[in-house]
C-alpha positions as CSV (number, residue, x, y, z in Angstrom):
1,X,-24.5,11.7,21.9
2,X,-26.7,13.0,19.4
3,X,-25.6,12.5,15.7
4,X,-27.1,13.8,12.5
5,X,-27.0,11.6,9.3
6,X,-27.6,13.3,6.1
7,X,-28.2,11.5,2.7
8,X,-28.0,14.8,0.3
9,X,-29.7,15.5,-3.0
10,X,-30.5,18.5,-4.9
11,X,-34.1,17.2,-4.9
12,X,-34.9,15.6,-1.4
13,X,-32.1,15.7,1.3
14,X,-32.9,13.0,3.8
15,X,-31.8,13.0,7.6
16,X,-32.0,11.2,10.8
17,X,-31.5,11.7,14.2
18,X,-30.4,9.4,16.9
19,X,-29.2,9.4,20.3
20,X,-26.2,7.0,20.6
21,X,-25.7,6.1,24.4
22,X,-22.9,3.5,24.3
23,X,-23.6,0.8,22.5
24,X,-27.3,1.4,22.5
25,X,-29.2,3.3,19.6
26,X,-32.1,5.6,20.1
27,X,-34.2,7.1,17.5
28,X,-34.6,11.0,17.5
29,X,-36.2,12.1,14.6
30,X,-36.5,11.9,10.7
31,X,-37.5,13.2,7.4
32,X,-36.9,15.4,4.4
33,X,-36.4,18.7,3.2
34,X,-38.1,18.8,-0.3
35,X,-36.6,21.2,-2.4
36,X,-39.3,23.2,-4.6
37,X,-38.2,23.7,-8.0
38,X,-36.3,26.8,-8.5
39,X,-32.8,27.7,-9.8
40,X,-29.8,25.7,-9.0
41,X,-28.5,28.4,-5.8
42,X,-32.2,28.9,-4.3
43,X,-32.1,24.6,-4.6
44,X,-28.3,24.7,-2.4
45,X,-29.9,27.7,-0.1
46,X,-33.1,25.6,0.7
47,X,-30.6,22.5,1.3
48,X,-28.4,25.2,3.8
49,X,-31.3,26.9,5.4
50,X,-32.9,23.2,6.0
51,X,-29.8,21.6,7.2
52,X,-29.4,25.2,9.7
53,X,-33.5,24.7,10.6
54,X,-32.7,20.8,12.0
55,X,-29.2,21.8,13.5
56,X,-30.7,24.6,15.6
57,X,-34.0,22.3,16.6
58,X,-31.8,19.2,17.7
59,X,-28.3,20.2,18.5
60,X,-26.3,17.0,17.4
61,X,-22.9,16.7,18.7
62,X,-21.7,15.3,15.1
63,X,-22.9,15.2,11.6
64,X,-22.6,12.6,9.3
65,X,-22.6,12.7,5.8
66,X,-22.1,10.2,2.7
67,X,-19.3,10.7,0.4
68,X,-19.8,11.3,-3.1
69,X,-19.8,8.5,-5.8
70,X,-19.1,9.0,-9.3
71,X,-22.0,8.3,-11.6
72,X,-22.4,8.4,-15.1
73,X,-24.2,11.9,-15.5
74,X,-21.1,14.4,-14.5
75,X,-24.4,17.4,-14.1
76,X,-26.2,15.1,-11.8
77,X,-23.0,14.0,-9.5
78,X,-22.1,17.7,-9.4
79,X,-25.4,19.3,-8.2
80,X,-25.0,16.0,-5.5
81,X,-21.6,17.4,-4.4
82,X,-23.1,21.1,-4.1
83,X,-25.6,19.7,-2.0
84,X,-23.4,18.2,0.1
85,X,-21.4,21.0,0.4
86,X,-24.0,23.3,1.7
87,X,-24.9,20.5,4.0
88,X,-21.8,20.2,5.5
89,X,-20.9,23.9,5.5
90,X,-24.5,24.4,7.5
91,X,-23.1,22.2,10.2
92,X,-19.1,22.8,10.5
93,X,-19.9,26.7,10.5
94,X,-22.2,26.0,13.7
95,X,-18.8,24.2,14.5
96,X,-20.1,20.9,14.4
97,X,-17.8,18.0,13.4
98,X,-18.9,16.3,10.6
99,X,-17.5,12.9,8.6
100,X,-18.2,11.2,5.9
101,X,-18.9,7.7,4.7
102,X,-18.6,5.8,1.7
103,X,-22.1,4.4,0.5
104,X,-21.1,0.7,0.7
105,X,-19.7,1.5,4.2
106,X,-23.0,2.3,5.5
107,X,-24.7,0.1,3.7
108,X,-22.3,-3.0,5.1
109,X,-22.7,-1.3,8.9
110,X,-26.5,-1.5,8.8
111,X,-27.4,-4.7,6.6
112,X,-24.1,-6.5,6.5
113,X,-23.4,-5.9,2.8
114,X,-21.8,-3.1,1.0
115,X,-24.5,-4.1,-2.3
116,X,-27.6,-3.2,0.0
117,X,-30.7,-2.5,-2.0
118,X,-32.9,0.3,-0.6
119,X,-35.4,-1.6,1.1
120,X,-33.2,-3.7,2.4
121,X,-32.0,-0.8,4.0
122,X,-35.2,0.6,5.3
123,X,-36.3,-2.7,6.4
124,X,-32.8,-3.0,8.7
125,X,-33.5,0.5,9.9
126,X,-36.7,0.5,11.0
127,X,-35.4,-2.8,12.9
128,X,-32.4,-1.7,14.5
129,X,-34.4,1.5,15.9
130,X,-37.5,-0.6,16.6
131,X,-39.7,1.8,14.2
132,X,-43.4,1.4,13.7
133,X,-43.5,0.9,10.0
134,X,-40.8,1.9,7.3
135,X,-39.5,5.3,7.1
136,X,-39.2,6.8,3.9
137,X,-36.6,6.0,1.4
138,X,-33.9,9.0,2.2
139,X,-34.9,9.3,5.7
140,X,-34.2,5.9,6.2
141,X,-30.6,6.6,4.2
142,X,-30.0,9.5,6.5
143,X,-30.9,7.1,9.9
144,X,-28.5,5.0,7.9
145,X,-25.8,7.1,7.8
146,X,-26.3,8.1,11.9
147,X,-26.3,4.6,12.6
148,X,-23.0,3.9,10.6
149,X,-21.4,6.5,12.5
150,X,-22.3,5.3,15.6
151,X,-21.3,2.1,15.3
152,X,-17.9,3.2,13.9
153,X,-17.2,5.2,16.7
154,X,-18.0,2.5,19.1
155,X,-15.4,0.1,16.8
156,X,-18.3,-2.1,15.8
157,X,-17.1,-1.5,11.9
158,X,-13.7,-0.9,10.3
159,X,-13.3,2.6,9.7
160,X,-11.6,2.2,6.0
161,X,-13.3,4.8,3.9
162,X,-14.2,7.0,6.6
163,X,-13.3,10.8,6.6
164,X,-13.7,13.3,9.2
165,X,-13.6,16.9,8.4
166,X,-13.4,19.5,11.1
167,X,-14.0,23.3,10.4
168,X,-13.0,22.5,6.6
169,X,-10.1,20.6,7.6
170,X,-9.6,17.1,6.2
171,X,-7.6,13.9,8.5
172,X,-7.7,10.7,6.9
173,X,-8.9,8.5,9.1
């Protein structure tokens, strides 16, 4: 099964691709969308038309997406849930299912602890998918995010703080 993990932004959306065959993990593919400078709905249509561009090239069966946490600038943690929104409307309008994941959660399925520093993160990401070298900070977040969705649907994880949403539709899970 091919799952895509995205780690939005209204700056650099990361994502990663991998190829979950039972309870082994493939890597796919990974990288960024930059988003050029340019007025806040140009930024949310790059993020959509990028999302659309990586959908159509690798055909994932599932999405997966991390939630939003509340930060202390309100502008900033609103631009991140517009991205994320275009993000996931990009892939459930392709009628792809996608879920979402607390932060801590992935961080705890790849490294073993919900407080995870970033390179801790890359470092366990670029092990788990036997990688040459480091990927790059939010492509490694995105691989993340695949990886934590994998796992959970093999029951390697607990699944408290997991959402799925199908087609605009929310189940807690």
């Amino acid at each position: 099964m091919l799952i895509l993990g995205i780690d939005p932004g209204s700056r650099i959306t990361g994502y990663g691709v991998i190829n979950a065959l039972g309870n082994q993990v493939e890597y796919v593919a990974s990288g960024c969308i930059r988003i050029a400078d340019a007025s806040l709905p140009d930024k949310l249509n790059q993020v959509f038309q990028g999302i659309g561009q990586i959908v159509e090239q690798y055909q994932p069966q599932e999405v997966a997406i991390e939630q939003v946490f509340m930060s202390r600038n309100a502008d900033s943690a609103l631009k991140l849930g517009q991205a994320r929104g275009v993000a996931i409307v990009a892939a459930s309008s392709r009628g792809i299912e996608v879920h979402e994941y607390a932060a801590r959660l992935v961080k705890q399925a790849v490294t073993g602890t919900g407080g995870a520093d970033k390179s801790q993160v890359q470092q366990m990401v670029a092990r788990i998918l036997k990688l040459p070298g480091l990927p790059q900070v939010d492509a490694a977040d995105g691989l993340a995010i695949a990886l934590c969705h994998a796992y959970t649907r093999q029951g390697l994880i607990a699944t408290a703080g997991s959402r799925k949403t199908v087609r605009g539709n929310r189940w807690r899970l």
